[in-house]
VEXDREN-2710 file (C-alpha; in Angstrom, 1 decimal):
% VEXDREN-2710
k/r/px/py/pz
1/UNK/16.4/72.4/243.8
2/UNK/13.2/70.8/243.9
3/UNK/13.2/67.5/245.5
4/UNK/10.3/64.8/244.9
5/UNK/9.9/61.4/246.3
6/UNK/8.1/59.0/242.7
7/UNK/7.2/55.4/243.2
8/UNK/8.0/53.0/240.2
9/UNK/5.2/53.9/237.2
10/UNK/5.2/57.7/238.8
11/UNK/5.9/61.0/236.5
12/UNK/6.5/64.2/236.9
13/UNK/6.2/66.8/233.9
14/UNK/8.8/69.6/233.1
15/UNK/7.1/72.4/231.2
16/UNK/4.1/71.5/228.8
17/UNK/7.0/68.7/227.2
18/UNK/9.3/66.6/229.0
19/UNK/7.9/63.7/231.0
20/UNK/10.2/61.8/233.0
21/UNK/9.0/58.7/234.5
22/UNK/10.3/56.3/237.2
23/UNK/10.3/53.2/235.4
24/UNK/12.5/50.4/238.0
25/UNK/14.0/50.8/241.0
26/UNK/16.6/48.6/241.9
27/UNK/19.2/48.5/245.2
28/UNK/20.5/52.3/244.8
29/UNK/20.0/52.7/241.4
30/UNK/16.8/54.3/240.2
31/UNK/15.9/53.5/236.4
32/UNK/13.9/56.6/234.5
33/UNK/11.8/56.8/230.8
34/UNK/12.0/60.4/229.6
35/UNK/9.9/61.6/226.7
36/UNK/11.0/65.0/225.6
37/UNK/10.6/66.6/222.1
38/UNK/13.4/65.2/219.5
39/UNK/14.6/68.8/219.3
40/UNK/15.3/68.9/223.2
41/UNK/19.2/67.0/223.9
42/UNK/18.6/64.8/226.8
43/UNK/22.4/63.3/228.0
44/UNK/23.5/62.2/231.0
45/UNK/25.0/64.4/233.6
46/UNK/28.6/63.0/232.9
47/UNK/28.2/63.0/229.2
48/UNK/26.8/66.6/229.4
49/UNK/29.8/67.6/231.6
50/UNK/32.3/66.1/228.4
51/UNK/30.2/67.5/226.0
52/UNK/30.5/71.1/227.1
53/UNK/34.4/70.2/228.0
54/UNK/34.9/69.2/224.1
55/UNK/32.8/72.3/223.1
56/UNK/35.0/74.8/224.8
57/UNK/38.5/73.2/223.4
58/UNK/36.7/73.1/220.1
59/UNK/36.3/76.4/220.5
60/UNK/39.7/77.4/221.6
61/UNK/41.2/75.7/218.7
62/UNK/39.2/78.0/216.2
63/UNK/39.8/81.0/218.4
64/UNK/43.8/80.0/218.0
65/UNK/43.8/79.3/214.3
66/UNK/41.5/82.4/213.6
67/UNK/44.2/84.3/215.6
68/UNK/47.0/83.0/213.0
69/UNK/45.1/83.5/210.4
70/UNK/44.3/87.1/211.3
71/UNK/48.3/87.6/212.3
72/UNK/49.4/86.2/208.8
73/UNK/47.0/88.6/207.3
74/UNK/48.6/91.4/208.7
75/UNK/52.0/90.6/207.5
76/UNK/51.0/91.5/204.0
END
């Protein structure tokens, strides 16, 4: 992991892309502007973490009903 120390109105670019900016710092909580193309996602870490949750029971659920359908298929 790369670790950098920004001051408020300080960058740092990700590939050729995705700027992310320090734009206010207050108490513990560090405020940040990211520009990033509108094909790029850009969530929070939290909302990532449900995202891929939801994804994977998603999946599951079609890997299930895919399953029944395959076993009433065979019953023919």
């Amino acid at each position: 992991m790369l670790v950098l120390t920004r001051r408020i109105g300080e960058s740092i670019i990700i590939g050729q892309n995705i700027k992310v900016m320090v734009t206010d710092i207050q108490g513990n909580q560090v405020r940040l502007g990211i520009e990033a193309p509108t094909e790029i996602p850009v969530h929070r870490g939290e909302i990532y973490e449900r995202i891929k949750e939801q994804n994977l029971k998603a999946a599951q659920a079609a890997q299930g009903a895919e399953d029944v359908l395959t076993k009433l298929g065979k019953k023919k």
